[in-house]
C-alpha positions as CSV (number, residue, x, y, z in Angstrom):
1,X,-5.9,57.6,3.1
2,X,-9.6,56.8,5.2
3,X,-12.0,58.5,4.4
4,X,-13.4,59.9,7.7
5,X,-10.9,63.0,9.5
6,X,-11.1,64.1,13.0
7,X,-10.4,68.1,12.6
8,X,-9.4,69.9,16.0
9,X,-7.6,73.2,16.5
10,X,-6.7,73.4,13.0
11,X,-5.0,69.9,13.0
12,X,-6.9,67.2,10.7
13,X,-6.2,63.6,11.8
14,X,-6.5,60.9,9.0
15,X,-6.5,57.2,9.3
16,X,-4.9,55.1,6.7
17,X,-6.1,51.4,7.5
18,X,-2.7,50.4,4.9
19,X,-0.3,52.8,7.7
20,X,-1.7,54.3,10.4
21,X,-2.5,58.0,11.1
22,X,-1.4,61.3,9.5
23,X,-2.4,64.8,11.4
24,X,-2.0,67.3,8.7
25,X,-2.1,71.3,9.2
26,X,-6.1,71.9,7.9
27,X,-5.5,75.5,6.4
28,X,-2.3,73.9,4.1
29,X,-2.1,70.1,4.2
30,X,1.6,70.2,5.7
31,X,2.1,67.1,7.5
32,X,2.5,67.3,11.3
33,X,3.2,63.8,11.8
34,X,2.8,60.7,10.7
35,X,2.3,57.1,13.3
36,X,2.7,54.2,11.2
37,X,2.3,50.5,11.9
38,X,3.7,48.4,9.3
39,X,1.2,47.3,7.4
40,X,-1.4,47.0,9.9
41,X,-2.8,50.4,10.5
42,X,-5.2,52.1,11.7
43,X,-8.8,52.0,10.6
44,X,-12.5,53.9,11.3
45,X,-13.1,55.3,13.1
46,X,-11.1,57.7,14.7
47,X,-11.9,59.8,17.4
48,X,-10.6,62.8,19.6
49,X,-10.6,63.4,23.2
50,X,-8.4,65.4,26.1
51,X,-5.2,65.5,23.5
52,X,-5.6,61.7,22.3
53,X,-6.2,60.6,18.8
54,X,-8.0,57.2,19.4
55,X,-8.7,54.8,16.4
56,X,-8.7,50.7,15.9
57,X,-6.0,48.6,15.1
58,X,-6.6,45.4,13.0
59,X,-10.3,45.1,13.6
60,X,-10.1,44.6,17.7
61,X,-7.1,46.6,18.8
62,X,-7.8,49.9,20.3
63,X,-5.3,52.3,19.8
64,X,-4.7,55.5,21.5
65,X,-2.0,58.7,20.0
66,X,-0.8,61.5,21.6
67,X,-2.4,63.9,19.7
68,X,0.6,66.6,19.5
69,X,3.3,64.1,18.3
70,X,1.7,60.8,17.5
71,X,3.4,59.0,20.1
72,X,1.4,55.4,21.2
């Protein structure tokens, strides 16, 4: 997994630069959900704003996440 998380309202959002982006509960470490993108995921950083989890896909791709579900 990256090493830089985005924690918000108890969720923490982790980029995986191999997958994509995992928002895990912050007091247990359930997984909420996880957005994937075969192989080309998403890397740092990733940032929060208004309910959207942003990050970068490939190294020019901006990517944007609905930060309840994961949902591009």
């Amino acid at each position: 997994m990256g090493s830089q998380q985005v924690i918000v309202d108890g969720t923490v959002y982790v980029p995986d630069s191999s997958v994509g982006v995992f928002a895990l509960t912050s007091d247990t470490g359930d997984l909420k959900w996880g957005a994937g993108y075969g192989g080309n995921g998403v890397g740092l950083p990733v940032a929060y704003r208004d309910g959207i989890v942003y990050g970068v896909r490939g190294s020019t791709e901006l990517v944007a996440m609905d930060a309840a579900n994961g949902a591009e």
